[in-house]
C-alpha positions as CSV (number, residue, x, y, z in Angstrom):
1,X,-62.1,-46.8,32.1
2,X,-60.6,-46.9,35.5
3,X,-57.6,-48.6,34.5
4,X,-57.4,-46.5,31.5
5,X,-56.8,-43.3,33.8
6,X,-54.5,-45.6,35.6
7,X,-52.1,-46.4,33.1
8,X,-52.3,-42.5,32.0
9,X,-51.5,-41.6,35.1
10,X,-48.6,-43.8,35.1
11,X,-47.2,-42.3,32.0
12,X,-47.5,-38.9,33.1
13,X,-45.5,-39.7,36.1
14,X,-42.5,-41.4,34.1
15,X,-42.4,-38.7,31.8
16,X,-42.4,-36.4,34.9
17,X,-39.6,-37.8,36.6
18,X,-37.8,-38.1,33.3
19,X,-38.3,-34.1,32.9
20,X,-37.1,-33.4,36.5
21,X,-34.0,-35.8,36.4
22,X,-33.1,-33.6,33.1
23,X,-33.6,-30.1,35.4
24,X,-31.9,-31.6,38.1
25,X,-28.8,-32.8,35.3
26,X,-28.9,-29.4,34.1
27,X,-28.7,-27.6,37.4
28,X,-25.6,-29.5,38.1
29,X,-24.0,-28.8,35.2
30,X,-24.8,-25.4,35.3
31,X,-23.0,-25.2,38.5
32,X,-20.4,-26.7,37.5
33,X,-20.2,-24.3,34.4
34,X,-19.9,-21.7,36.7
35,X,-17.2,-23.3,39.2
36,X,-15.1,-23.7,36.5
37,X,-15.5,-19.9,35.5
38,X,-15.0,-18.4,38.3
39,X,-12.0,-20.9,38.8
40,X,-10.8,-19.7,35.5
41,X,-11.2,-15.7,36.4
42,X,-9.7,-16.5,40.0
43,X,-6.3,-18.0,38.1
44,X,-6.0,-14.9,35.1
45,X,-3.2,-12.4,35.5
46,X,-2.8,-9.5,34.0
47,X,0.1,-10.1,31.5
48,X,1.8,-8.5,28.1
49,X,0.1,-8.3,24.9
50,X,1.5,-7.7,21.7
51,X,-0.5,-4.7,20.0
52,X,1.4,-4.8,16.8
53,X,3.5,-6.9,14.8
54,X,7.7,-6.2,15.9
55,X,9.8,-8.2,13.5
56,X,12.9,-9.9,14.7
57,X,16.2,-7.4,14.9
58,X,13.6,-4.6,15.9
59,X,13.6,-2.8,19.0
60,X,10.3,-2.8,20.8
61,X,8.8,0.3,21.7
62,X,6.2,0.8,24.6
63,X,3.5,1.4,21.8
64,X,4.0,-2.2,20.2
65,X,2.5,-3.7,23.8
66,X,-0.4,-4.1,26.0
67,X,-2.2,-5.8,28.7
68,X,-4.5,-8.3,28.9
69,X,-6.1,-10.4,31.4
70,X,-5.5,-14.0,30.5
71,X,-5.3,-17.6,32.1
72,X,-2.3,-19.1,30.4
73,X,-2.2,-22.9,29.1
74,X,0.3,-24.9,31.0
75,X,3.4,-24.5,30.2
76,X,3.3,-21.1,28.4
77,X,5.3,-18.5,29.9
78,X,3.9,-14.9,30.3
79,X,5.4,-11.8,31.5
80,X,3.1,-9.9,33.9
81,X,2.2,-6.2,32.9
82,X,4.0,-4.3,35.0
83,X,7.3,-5.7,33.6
84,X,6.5,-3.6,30.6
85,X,9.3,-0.5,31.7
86,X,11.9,-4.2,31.1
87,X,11.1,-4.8,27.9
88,X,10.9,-1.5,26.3
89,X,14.1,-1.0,24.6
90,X,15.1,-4.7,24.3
91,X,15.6,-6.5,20.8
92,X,12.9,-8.6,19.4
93,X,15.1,-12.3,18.8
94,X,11.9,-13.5,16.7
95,X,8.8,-11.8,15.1
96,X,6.4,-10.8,17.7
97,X,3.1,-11.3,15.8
98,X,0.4,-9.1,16.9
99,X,-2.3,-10.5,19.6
100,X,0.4,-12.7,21.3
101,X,1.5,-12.6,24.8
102,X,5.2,-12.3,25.0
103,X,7.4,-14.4,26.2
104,X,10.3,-13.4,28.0
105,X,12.0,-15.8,25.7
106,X,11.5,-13.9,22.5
107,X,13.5,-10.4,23.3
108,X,16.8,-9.5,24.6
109,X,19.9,-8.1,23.7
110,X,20.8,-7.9,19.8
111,X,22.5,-10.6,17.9
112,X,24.8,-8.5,16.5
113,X,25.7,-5.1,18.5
114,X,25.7,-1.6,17.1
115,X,28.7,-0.5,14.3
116,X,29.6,-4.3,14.0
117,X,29.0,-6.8,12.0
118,X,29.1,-10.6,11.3
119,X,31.1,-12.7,9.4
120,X,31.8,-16.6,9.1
121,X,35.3,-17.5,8.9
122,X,36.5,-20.8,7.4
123,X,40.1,-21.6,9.3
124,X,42.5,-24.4,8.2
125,X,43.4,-26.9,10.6
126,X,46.0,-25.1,13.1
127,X,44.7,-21.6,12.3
128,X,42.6,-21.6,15.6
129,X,42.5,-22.8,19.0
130,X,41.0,-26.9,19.6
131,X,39.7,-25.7,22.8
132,X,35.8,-24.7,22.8
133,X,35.3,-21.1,22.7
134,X,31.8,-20.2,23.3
135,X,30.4,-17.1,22.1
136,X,31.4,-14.0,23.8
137,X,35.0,-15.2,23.9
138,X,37.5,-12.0,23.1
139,X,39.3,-12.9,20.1
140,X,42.4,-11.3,18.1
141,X,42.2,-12.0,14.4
142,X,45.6,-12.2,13.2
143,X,46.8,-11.6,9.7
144,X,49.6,-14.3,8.6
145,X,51.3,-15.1,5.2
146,X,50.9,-18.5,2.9
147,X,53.8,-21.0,2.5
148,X,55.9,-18.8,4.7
149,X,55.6,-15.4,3.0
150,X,55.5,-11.9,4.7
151,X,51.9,-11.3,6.4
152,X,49.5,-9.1,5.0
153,X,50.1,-5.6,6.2
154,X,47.6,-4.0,8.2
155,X,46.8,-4.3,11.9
156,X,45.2,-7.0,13.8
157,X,41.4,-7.1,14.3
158,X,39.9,-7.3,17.7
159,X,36.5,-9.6,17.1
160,X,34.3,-11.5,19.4
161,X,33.4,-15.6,19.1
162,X,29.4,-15.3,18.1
163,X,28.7,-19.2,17.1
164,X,30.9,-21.8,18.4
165,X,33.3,-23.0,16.2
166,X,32.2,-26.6,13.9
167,X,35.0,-28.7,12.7
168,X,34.6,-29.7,9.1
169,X,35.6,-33.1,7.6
170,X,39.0,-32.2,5.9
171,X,40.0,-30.9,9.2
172,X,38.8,-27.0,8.4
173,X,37.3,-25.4,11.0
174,X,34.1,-22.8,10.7
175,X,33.0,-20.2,13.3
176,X,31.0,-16.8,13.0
177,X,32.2,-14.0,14.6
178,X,31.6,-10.4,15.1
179,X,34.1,-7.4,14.0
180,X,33.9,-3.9,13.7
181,X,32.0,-2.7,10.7
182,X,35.1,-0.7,9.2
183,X,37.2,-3.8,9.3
184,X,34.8,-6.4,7.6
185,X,36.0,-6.2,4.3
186,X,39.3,-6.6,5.3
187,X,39.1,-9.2,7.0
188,X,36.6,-11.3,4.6
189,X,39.2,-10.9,2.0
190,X,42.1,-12.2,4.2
191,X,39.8,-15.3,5.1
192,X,39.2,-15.9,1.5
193,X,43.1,-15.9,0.5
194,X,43.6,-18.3,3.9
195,X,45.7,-15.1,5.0
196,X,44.0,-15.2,9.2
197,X,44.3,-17.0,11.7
198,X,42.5,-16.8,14.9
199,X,44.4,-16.3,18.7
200,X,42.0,-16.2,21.7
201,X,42.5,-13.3,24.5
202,X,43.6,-14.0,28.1
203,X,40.4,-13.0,30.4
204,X,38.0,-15.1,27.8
205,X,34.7,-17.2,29.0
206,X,36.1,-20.8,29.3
């Protein structure tokens, strides 16, 4: 009998210290849990929320945003709330999808700006500059004649470079640019009958 209670006794106390090695693992973590939260609520700034969807081209108004307290992942950039009076006003360059925090990466100044337009251009060879002209470069668009017949009348367009011009493989060049609204027609039909060429301004971006 006596080595009976023994070997109970025994058994109790492994399953005892098995039980407290389990509170003591669960204390530990438990701290840890809570390191790592208040580490987490130390680190969150208050930053921009989108409150509802702005699609790209639209302005953003102060009732499409927020704030929101929020640790960002690494690498995400955030723009804190009281940057809010920046934004407002700004174009949206992609769609702002409700419950995201902006970036300052996704708004700024339109593609296009108000009463003009834009057009792509396909140039012969010789109808444009070789140098780079990157966008914002001042351009004159210049109406010429074919095979050494009298120009087009009209005036020339003032337009501004908006894509870099690509070279094409028969020499051709293509380049987007922007022109006043009234004048687009005109000058998309001049392009077409390979009646334009391009001359860049003095005072341009190099």
């Amino acid at each position: 009998m006596a080595e009976e209670r023994l070997g109970t006794s025994q058994v109790r106390n492994r399953r005892n210290l098995r039980w407290m090695a389990v509170g003591v693992l669960a204390v530990c973590l438990g701290g840890l849990g809570a390191a790592l939260l208040y580490g987490n609520l130390s680190n969150a700034h208050t930053v921009l929320v989108v409150k509802r969807t702005v699609y790209r081209d639209q302005v953003i108004t102060a009732a499409d945003l927020g704030s929101t307290s929020a640790v960002p992942a690494l690498g995400v950039e955030t723009l804190s709330s009281d940057q809010l009076d920046a934004v407002v006003g700004r174009t949206a360059l992609s769609d702002l999808v409700e419950g995201s925090l902006l970036s300052p990466r996704s708004f700024g100044e339109p593609a296009v700006e108000a009463g003009s337009v834009r057009i792509g251009l396909r140039l012969a060879a010789g109808r444009l500059p070789s140098a780079a002209m990157p966008p914002g470069t001042e351009v004159l668009l210049v109406p010429v004649g074919r095979d050494g017949a009298e120009p087009p009348a009209g005036a020339s367009v003032a337009a501004r470079i908006a894509t870099a011009a690509a070279v094409l493989p028969d020499g051709a060049s293509i380049v987007d640019v922007s022109v006043p609204a009234a004048e687009a027609e005109r000058v998309v039909r001049l392009a077409s009958a390979e009646q334009l060429a391009l001359v860049r301004l003095p005072g341009s971006p190099r």
